[in-house]
C-alpha positions as CSV (number, residue, x, y, z in Angstrom):
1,X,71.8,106.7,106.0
2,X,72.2,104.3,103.0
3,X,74.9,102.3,103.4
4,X,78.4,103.9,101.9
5,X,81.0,101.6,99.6
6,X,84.1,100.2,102.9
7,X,87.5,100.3,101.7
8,X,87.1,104.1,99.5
9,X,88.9,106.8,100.5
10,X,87.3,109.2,103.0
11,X,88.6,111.8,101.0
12,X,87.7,111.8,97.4
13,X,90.4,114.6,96.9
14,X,92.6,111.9,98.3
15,X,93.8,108.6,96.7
16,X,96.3,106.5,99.0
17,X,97.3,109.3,101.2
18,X,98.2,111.7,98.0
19,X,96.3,115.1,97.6
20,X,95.5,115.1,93.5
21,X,95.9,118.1,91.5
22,X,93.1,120.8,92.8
23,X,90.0,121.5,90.1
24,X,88.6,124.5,88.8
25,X,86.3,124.5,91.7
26,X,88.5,124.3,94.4
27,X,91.2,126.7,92.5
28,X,88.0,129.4,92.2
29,X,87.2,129.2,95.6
30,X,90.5,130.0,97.0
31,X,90.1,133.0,95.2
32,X,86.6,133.5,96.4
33,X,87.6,133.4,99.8
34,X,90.7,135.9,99.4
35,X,88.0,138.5,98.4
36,X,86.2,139.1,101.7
37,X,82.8,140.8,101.9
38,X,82.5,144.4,103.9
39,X,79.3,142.9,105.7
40,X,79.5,146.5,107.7
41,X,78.3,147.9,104.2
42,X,75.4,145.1,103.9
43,X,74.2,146.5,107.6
44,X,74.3,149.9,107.1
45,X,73.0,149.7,103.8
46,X,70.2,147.4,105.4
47,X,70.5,144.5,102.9
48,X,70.4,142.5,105.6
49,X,69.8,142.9,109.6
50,X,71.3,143.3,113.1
51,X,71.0,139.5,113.6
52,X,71.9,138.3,110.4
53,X,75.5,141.1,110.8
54,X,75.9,139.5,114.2
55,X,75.7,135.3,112.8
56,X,77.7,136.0,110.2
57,X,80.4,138.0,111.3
58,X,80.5,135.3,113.8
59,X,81.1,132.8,111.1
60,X,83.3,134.5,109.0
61,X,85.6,135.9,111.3
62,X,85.8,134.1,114.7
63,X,88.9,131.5,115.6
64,X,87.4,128.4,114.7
65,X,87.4,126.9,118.5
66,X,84.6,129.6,118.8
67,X,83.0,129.4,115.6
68,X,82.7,125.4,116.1
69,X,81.2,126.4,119.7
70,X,78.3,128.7,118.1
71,X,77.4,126.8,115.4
72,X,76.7,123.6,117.7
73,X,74.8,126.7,119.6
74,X,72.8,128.4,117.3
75,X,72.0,126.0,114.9
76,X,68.9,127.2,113.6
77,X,69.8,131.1,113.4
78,X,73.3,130.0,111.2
79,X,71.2,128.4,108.5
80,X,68.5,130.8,108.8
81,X,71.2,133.7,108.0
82,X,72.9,131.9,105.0
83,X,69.6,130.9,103.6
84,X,68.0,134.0,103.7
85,X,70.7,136.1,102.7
86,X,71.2,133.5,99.7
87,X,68.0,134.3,98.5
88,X,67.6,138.3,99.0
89,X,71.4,139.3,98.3
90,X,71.5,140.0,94.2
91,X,75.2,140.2,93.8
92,X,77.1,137.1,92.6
93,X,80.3,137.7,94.1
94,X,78.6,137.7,98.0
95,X,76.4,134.7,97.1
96,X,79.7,132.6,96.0
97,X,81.0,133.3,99.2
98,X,78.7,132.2,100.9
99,X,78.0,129.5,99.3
100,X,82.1,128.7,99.8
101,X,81.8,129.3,103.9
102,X,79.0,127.0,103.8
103,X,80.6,124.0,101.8
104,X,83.9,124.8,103.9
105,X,81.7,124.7,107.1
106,X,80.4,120.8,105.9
107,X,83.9,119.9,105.0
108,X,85.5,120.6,107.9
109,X,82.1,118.2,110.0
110,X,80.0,116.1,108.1
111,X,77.7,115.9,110.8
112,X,76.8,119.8,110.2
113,X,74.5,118.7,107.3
114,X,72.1,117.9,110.1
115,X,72.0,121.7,110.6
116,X,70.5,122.2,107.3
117,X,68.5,119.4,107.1
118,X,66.8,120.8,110.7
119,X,66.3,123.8,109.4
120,X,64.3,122.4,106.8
121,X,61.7,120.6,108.8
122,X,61.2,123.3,111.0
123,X,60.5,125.3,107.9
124,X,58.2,122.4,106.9
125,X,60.0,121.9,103.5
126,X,63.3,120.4,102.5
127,X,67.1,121.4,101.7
128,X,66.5,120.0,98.1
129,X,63.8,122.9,97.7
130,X,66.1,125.3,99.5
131,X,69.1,124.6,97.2
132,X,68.4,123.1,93.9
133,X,66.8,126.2,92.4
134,X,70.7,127.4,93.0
135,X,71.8,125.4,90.4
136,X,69.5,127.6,87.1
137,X,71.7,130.5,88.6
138,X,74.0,132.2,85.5
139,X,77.2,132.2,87.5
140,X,79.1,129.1,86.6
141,X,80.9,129.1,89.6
142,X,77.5,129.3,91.7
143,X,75.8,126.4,90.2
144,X,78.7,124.1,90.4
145,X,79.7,125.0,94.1
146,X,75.8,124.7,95.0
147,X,75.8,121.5,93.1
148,X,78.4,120.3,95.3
149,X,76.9,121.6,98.6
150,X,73.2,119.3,97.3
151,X,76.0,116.3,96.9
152,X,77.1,116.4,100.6
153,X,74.0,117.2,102.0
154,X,72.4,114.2,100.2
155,X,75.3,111.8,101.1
156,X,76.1,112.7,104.6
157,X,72.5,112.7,106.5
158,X,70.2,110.1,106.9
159,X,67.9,111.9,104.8
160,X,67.8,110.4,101.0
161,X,66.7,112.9,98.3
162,X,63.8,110.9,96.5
163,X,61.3,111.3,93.8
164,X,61.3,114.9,91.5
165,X,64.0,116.4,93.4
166,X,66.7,113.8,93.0
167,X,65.6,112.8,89.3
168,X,66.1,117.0,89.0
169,X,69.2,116.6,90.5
170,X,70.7,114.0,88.4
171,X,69.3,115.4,85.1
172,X,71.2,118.5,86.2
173,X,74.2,116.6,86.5
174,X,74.7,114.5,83.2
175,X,73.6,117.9,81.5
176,X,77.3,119.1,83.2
177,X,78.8,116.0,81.8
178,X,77.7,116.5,78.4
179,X,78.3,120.0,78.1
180,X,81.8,120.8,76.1
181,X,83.9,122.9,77.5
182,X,82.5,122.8,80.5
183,X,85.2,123.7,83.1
184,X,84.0,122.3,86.0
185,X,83.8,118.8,84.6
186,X,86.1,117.8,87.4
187,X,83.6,119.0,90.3
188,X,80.7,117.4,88.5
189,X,82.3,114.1,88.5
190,X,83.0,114.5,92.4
191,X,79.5,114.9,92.8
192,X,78.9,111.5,91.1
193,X,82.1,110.0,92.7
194,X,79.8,110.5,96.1
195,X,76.7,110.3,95.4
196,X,77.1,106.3,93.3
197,X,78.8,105.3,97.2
198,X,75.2,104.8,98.0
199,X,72.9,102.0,96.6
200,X,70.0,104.1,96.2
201,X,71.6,106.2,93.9
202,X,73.1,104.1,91.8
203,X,70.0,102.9,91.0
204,X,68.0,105.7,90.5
205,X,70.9,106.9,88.1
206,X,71.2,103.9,86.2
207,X,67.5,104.6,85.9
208,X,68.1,107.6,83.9
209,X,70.3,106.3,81.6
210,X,73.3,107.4,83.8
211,X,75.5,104.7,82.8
212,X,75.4,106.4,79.0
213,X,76.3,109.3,79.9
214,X,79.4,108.1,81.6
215,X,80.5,106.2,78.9
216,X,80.0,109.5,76.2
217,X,82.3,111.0,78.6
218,X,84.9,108.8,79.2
219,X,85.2,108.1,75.4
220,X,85.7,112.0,74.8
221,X,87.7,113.0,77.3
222,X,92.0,112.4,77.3
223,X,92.1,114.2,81.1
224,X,93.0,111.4,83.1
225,X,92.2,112.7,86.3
226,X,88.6,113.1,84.4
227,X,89.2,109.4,83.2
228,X,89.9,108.3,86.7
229,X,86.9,109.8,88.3
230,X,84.4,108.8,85.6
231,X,85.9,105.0,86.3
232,X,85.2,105.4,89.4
233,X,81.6,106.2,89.0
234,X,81.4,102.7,86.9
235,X,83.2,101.2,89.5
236,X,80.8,101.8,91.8
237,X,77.5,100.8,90.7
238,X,79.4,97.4,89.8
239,X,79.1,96.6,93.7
240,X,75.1,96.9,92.9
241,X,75.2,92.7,91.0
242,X,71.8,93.3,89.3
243,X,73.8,96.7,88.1
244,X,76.6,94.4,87.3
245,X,75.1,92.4,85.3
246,X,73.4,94.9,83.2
247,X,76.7,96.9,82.9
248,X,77.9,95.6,79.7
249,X,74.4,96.0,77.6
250,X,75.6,99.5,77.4
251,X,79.6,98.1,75.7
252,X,81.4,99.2,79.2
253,X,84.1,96.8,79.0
254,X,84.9,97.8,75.3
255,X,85.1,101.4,76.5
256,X,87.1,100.1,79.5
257,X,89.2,98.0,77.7
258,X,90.1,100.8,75.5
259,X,90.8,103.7,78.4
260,X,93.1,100.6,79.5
261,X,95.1,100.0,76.6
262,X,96.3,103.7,76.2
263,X,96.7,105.3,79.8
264,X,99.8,105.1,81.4
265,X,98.2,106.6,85.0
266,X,98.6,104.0,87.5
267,X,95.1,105.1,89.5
268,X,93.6,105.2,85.6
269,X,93.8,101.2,85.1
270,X,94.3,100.3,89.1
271,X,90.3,101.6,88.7
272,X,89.7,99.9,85.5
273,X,91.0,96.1,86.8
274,X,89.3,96.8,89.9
275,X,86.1,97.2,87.8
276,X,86.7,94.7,86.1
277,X,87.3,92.0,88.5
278,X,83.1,93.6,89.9
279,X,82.0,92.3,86.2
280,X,83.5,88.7,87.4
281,X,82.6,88.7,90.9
282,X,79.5,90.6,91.2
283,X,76.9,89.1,88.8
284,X,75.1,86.1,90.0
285,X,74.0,85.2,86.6
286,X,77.0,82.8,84.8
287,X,76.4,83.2,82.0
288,X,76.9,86.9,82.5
289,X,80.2,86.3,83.9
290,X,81.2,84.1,81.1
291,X,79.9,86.9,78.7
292,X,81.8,89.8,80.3
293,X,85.3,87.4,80.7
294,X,84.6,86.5,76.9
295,X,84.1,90.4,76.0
296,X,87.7,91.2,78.1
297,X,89.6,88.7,76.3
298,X,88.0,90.0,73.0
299,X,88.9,93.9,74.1
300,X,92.5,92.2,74.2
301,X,92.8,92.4,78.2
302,X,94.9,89.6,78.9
303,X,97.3,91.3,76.6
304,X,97.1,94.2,78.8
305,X,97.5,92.3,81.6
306,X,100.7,90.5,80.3
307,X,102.2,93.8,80.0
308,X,101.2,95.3,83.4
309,X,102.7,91.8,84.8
310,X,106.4,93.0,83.8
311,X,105.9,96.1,85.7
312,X,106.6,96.9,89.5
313,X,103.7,98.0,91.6
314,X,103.8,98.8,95.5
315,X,100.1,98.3,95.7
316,X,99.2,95.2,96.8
317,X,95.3,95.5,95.3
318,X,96.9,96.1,91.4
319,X,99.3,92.8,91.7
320,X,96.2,91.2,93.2
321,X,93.6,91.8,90.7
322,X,96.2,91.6,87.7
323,X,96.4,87.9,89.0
324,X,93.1,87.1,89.3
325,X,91.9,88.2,86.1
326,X,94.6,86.9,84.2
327,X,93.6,83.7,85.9
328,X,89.6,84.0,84.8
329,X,90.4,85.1,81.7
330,X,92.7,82.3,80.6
331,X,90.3,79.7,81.8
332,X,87.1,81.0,79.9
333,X,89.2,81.2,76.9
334,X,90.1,77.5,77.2
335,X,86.0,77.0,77.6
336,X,85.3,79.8,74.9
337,X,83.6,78.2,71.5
338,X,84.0,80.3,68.3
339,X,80.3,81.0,68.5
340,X,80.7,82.8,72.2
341,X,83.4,84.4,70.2
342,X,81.4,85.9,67.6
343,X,78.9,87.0,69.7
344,X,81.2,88.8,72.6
345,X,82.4,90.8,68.9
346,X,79.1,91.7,67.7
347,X,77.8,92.9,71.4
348,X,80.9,95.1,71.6
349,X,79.9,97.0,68.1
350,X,83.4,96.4,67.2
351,X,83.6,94.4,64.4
352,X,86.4,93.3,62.3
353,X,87.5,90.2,60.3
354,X,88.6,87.4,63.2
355,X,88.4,84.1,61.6
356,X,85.2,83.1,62.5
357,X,83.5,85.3,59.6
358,X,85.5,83.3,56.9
359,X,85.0,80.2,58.6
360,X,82.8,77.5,56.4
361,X,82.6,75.4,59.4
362,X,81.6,78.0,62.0
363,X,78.7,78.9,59.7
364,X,77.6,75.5,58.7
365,X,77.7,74.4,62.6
366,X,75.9,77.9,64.1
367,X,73.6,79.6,61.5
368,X,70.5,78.5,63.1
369,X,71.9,79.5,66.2
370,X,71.3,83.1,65.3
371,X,67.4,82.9,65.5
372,X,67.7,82.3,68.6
373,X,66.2,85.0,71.1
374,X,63.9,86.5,68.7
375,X,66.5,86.9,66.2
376,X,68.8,89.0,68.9
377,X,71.9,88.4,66.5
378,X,70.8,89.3,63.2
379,X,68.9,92.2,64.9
380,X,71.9,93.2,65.9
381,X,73.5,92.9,62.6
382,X,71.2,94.8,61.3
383,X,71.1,97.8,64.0
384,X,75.1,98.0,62.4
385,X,74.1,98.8,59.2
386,X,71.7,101.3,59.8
387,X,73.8,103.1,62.2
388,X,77.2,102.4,61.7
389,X,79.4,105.2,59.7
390,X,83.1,102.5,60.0
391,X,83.4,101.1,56.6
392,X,84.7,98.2,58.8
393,X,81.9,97.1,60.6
394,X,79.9,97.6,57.6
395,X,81.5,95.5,55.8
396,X,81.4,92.3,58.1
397,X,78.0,93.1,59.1
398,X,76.6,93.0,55.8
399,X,79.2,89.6,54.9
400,X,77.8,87.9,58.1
401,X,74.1,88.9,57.0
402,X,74.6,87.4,53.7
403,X,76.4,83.9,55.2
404,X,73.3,83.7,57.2
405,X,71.1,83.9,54.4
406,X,73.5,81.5,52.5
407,X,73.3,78.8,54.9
408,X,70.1,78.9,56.9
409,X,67.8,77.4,54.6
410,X,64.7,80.6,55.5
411,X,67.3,82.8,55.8
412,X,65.9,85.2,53.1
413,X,62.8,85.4,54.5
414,X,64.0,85.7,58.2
415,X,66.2,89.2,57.0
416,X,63.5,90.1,54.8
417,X,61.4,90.3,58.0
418,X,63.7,92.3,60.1
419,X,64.6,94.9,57.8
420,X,68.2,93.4,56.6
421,X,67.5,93.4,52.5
422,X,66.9,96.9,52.2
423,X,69.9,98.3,54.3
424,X,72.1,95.6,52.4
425,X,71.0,96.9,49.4
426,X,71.6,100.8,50.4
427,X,74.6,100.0,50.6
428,X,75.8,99.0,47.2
429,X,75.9,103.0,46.5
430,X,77.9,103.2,49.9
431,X,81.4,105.3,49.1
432,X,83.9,102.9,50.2
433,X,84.9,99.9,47.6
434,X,85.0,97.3,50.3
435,X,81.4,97.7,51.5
436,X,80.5,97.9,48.3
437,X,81.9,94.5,47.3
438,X,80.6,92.8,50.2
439,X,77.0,94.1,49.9
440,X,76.7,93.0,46.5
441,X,78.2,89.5,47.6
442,X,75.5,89.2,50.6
443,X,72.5,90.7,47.7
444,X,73.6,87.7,45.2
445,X,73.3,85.2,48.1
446,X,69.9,86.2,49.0
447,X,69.1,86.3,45.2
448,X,70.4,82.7,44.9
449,X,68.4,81.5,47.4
450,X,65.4,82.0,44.9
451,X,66.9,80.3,42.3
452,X,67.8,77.3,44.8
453,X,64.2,77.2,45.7
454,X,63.0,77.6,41.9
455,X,65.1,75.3,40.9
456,X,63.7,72.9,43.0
457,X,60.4,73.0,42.0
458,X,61.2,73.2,38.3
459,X,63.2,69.5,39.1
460,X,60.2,68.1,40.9
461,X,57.8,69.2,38.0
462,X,60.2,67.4,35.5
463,X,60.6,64.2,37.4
464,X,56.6,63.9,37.9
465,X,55.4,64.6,34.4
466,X,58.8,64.7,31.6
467,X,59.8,61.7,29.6
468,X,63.0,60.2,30.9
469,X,65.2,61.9,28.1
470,X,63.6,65.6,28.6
471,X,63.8,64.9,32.6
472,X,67.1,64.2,32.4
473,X,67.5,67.6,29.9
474,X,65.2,69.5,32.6
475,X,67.7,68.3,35.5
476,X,70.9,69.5,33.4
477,X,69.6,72.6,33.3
478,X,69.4,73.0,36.8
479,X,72.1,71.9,38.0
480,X,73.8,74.5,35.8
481,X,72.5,76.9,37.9
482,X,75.0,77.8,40.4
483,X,74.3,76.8,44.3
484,X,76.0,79.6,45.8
485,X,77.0,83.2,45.2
């Protein structure tokens, strides 16, 4: 088996020692179990057969010291009678219970996974096929309980689900995450919450964009025990360090930072600081580090963290990791320059006006610095305007795109190139006055670049060829023509 996360709790439904409040799922399947089947009917009936009466009966109603004793017996006949009956019984209240005595049978021994798994082989096909098509069932309760079930058996055997099936699996997952009003939320996030303890799928879900989804979630939901779990999924691909590097392309410590500033559930931000002390530790790239230290300080962390420090916590691991990322996080911000400043703003999407966008001097000093990469920068800048509906950010996109243009001396030509012109120039119809003001600001600077340029020619035309009086006329003229917007 893939090796597990140390240190989590055995018990997801657990977190130091304390049972959390039960979800839907488990509150259904109490319920489920109260309403016990008449297999006597099934038999005489003949929906199902002697054998299959006999297994489950067995099952369902012998002390467990017994039951434990047949199933280590009869192996292959006790998932050969839930299987079958699975598939051939058409009601939806016999299938969830079955489904329940089966996830109660691999709660209670995680071993007993290997019971399915065998059965598989010997059928010469796999639990995946056996229990995936469960989860297009109509019965809410049925897909969730079965999606549960495909959880432990993938986590607890040394059998990996690979390839179609667990791309299948996943897909059917995030589809739970992003459904609204979906009541079992909680149960899908479980499923995650196991299934990211193993490297392999972390991977494979990052793969698919899992990370995203996550995030969409988080940032719509105000359940906290939601909150917590969802952290927790982050949490753990962040032991992955090529993961953890990668983490904040998709703005996770913005989110994070966010979740943090307004919960007041101790296991809420105890997750969030332990994740983020992963996006220090883990990476092996520096530069990463320093990026995700400089994107905490600018999600206003250490102020966070100066507020948890005046409260009392039992748990060692909370005092611990308060400490060390108040210590990190004060020393890159005595190593952080304005320009790693601007650009841990503009990678969070969150822009606003810090003093670096009115600052002369940090645009003399860096504007060339934004071609670098390709033009990453003013791509990004430009991504903001076309997608951005926060008169905000508009606003000190377009300002910054017009500074650029202002003082790098191709600067027109450079946003020209990627698109900036035309989406600074949409938006001198925008609806809000202050995006307004400041796209016409950043349109005359690109427009005053020509006349720089003109005028330049025009005075070296005037000096080669003019008489000394009408060069001097010439030169007048030009200088009355203003150098910036």
């Amino acid at each position: 088996m893939a090796q597990n996360l140390h240190g989590l709790p055995e018990e997801l439904e657990q977190v130091g020692g304390v049972v959390v409040a039960n979800s839907a799922l488990a509150n259904r399947a109490s319920e489920v179990r109260a309403n016990r089947i008449n297999w006597q009917s099934y038999l005489q009936s003949q929906m199902i057969n002697q054998e299959q009466f006999n297994v489950i009966m067995m099952l369902d109603t012998s002390p467990p010291p017994r039951r434990d004793q047949f199933l280590k017996e009869h192996k292959y006949e006790c998932a050969r009678t839930f299987l079958e009956m699975i598939a051939n019984v058409a009601k939806d209240q016999t299938v969830q219970y079955l489904l329940t005595m089966i996830d109660d049978i691999l709660q209670e021994d995680r071993s007993r996974v290997d019971i399915f798994h065998d059965y598989a082989h010997r059928e010469n096909t796999t639990v995946w096929r056996l229990f995936l098509p469960l989860v297009n069932r109509q019965d809410p309760f049925i897909v969730n309980q079965a999606g549960r079930i495909i959880a432990k058996l993938a986590c607890w055997s040394n059998e990996l689900m690979e390839g179609a099936d667990l791309h299948f699996y996943l897909a059917f997952l995030k589809e739970q995450l992003r459904m609204p009003n979906n009541e079992y939320k909680q149960a899908t996030a479980r499923c995650l919450q196991m299934l990211l303890r193993v490297d392999e799928y972390r991977q494979a879900f990052s793969s698919v964009d899992g990370v995203t989804t996550l995030l969409n979630a988080l940032s719509t939901s105000s359940n906290f025990q939601i909150q917590y779990q969802l952290v927790f999924c982050l949490w753990c691909m962040t032991f992955n360090p090529d993961l953890a590097e990668r983490m904040n392309k998709y703005n996770v410590i913005p989110v994070l930072a966010a979740v943090l500033q307004d919960s007041q559930k101790e296991k809420v931000f105890r997750i969030i600081l332990a994740t983020f002390r992963n996006l220090l530790e883990k990476p092996e790239d520096l530069q990463v580090v320093q990026e995700n230290a400089v994107a905490m300080v600018h999600g206003k962390v250490l102020k966070n963290l100066s507020l948890l420090q005046t409260r009392k916590f039992d748990d060692q691991d909370i005092l611990d990791d308060i400490t060390y990322l108040d210590e990190k996080l004060q020393a890159s911000v005595q190593d952080l320059s304005s320009f790693d400043e601007y650009v841990s703003e503009l990678k969070s999407g969150r822009l606003e006006w810090s003093p670096v966008h009115k600052s002369e001097r940090f645009w003399r000093e860096n504007a060339h610095s934004f071609n670098d990469k390709n033009y990453e920068i003013l791509k990004i800048l430009v991504r903001l305007l076309e997608i951005s509906k926060d008169p905000l950010i508009l606003s000190v996109a377009v300002h910054d795109i017009g500074e650029y243009v202002r003082c790098y001396p191709r600067g027109k030509s450079v946003i020209e190139q990627i698109g900036g012109k035309q989406l600074a120039m949409t938006l001198l119809t925008h609806e809000d006055a202050n995006v307004r003001y400041q796209a016409l600001l950043a349109v005359q600077k690109m427009m005053v670049q020509n006349w720089e340029y003109l005028g330049k020619q025009l005075e070296q035309s005037t000096d080669a060829g003019a008489s000394t009086s009408g060069g001097a006329a010439a030169k007048t003229s030009v200088k009355a023509v203003p150098a910036r917007g």
